[in-house]
N, C-alpha and C positions, 0 to 999 in steps of 0.2 A: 799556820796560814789557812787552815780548810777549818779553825772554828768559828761558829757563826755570835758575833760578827768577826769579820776576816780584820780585825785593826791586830797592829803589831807595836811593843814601845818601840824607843828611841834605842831604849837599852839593847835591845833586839837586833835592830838593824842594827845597832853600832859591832853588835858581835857578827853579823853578817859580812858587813863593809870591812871587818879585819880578814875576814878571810877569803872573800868573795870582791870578782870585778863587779860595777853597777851593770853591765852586761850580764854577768852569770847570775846575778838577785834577779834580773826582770824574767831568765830563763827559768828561773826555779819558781818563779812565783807563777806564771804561766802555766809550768806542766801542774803544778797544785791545782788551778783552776781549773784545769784540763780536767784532774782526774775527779775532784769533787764533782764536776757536774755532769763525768761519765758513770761517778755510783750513784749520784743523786739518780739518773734518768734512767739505771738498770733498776733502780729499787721499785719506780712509778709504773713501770711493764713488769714488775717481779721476773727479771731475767737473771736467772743464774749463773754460776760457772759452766763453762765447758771444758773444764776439767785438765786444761793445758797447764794448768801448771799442778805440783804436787811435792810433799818434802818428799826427796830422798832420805832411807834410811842411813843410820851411820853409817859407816865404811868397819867393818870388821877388823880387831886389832888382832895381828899374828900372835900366838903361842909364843912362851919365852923360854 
């Protein structure tokens, strides 16, 4: 949904609509939009991370 351009097939939505209400597709399509044109417009001020997010290492497996 965030490739330009933003068209989708039929095919697509038909596997959407199996799993998804038309509610839950307009929500999702939404935050999509939301987020492409919140990195499009951090890219246009070159703003970066602030670092809130980060992987955690893996979790350490006990000795056996």
């Amino acid at each position: 949904m965030v490739k330009t351009p933003c068209n989708i097939s039929d095919e697509f939505y038909a596997q959407l609509r199996a799993e998804f209400s038309e509610e839950q597709i307009i929500e999702i399509a939404a935050h999509a939009a939301f987020e492409n044109n919140r990195s499009r417009f951090n890219r246009v001020f070159d703003i970066g991370s602030d670092s809130l997010y980060c992987l955690l290492a893996a979790p350490k497996q006990p000795p056996l």
